[in-house]
C-alpha positions in Angstrom: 44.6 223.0 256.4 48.1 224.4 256.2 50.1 223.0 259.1 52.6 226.3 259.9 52.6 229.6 258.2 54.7 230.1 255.4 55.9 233.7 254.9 59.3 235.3 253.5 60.2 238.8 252.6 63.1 239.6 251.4 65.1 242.9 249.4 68.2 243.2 247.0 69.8 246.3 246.6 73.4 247.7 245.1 73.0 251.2 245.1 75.8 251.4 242.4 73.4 249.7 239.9 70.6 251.8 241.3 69.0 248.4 242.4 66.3 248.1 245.1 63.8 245.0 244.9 61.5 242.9 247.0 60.0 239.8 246.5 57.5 238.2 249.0 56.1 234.9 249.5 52.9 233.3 251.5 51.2 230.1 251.3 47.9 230.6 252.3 44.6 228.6 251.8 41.5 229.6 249.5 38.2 228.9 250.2 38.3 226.1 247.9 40.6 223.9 250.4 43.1 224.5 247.9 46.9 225.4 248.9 48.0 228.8 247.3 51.7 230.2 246.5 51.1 233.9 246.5 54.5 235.6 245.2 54.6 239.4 244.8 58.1 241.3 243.9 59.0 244.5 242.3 60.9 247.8 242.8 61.1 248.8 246.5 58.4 251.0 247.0 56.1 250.3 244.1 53.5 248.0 243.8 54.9 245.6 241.9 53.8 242.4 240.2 52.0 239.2 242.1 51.0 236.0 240.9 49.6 233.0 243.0 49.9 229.1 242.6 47.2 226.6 243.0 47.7 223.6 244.7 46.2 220.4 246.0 48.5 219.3 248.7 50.5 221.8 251.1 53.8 219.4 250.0 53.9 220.9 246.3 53.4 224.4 247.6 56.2 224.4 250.0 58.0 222.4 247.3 57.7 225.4 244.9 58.2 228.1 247.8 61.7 226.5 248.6 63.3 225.8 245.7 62.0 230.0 245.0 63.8 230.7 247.9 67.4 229.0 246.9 67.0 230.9 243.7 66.5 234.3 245.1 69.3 233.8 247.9 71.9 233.0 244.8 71.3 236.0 243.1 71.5 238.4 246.6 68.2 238.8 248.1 68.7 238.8 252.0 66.1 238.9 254.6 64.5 242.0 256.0 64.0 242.8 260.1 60.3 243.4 259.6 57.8 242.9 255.9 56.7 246.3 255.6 53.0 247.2 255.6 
């Protein structure tokens, strides 16, 4: 059982570079009691790319989804008022 919800979206974009991505974040359960990182990014307005994590404890999963975060706030990505639909 995951104890708080675990969601991030957030965007980088330099018009100069013609540069607009996304890259979202979840940790949700499965129905296998197992702890799953879902991480989806890609160009603004596309579909983009996911891939999910499998863990056993919520502790490794928010592990992973923190240090992901410190990486994508060094390179730029900010926070977005709302995650689009």
């Amino acid at each position: 059982m995951i104890s708080q919800p675990y969601r991030l979206y957030v965007e980088r974009s330099d018009a100069s570079r013609n540069m607009a991505r996304y890259y979202a974040m979840s940790i949700e359960p499965n129905l296998f009691g197992d702890v799953c990182l879902f991480r989806k990014w890609g160009r603004i307005g596309t579909r983009g790319q996911m891939t999910v994590h499998h863990f056993r404890r919520e502790e490794e999963a928010v592990r992973l989804f923190l240090d992901l975060l410190r990486q994508k706030r060094k390179r730029g990505y900010r926070p977005r008022a709302s995650m689009p639909r």
